[in-house]
C-alpha positions in Angstrom: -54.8 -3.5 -64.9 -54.5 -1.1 -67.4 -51.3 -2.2 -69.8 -49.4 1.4 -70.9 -46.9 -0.3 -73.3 -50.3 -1.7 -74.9 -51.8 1.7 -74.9 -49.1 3.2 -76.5 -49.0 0.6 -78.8 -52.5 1.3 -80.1 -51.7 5.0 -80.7 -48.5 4.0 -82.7 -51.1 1.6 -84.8 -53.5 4.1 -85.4 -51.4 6.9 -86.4 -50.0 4.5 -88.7 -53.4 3.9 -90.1 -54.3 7.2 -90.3 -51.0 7.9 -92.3 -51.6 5.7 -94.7 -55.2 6.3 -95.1 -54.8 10.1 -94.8 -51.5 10.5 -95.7 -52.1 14.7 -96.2 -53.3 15.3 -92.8 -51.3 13.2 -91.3 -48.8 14.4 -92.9 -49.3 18.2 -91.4 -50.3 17.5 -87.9 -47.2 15.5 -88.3 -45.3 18.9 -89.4 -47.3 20.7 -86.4 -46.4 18.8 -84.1 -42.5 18.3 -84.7 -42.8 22.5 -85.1 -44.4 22.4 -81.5 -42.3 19.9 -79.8 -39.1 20.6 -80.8 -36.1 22.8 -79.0 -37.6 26.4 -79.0 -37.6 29.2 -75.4 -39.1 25.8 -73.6 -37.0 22.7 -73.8 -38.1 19.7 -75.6 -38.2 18.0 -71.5 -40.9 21.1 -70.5 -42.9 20.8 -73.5 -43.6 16.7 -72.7 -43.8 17.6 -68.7 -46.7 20.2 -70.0 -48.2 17.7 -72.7 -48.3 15.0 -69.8 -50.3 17.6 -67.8 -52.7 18.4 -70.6 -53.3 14.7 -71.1 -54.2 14.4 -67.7 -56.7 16.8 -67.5 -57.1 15.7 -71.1 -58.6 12.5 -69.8 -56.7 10.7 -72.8 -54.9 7.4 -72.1 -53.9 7.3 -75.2 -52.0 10.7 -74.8 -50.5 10.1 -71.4 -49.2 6.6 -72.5 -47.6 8.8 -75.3 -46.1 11.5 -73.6 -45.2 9.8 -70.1 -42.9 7.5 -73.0 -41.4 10.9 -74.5 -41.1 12.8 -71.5 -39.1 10.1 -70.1 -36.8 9.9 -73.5 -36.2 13.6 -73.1 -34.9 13.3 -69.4 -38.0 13.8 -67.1 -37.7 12.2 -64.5 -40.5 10.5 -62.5 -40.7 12.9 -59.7 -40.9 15.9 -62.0 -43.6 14.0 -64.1 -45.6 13.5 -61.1 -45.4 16.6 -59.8 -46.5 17.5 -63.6 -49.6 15.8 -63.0 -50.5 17.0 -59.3 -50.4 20.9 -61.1 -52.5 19.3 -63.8 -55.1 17.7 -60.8 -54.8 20.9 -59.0 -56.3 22.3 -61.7 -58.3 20.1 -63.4 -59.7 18.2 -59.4 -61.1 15.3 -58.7 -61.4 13.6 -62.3 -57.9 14.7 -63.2 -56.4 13.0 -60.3 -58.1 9.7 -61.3 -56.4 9.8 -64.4 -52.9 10.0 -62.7 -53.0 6.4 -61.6 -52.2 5.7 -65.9 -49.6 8.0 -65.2 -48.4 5.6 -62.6 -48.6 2.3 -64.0 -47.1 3.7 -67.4 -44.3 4.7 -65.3 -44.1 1.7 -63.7 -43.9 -0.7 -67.1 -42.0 1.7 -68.6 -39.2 1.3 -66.2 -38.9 -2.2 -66.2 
């Protein structure tokens, strides 16, 4: 069974390592990405419900362990992230939907 709270600690790790090996570029996608994600026409909840879709069809456990995590600190709830990531396997078929089962089990652990 795949372990989410593992998987998101591996992206915490690397980003780490990245920052303190390439603390410039780090750095700026860190910029970026607070720029992108943060209170703008979409809310901070719609951004992570898209980013959740994205890293379904994506095909990144890394991502969806990441973004399931913030989309449920910004008030998602599980239903509307599922329903985020049966647009995303609409889209995206078959393979997508295999990739909603981390989805699943990330929402499982993280709710314990």
């Amino acid at each position: 069974m795949e372990d989410m709270k593992e998987t998101l600690k591996e992206v915490n790790h690397s980003l780490n390592r990245l920052g303190k090996e390439y603390p410039e570029v780090l750095k700026a996608f860190s910029e970026f990405m607070g720029a992108v994600e943060k209170e703008g026409a979409l809310s901070v909840k719609t951004k992570e419900l898209i980013a959740v879709a994205l890293s379904v069809v994506g095909k990144c456990k890394w991502c969806i362990a990441f973004h399931v995590n913030n989309a449920l600190k910004a008030g998602a709830t599980e239903d509307e992230i599922m329903e985020a990531c049966f647009v995303a396997a609409l889209m995206g078929g078959g393979p997508a939907l295999m990739y909603v089962q981390l989805v699943v089990k990330a929402l499982d652990q993280y709710s314990k």
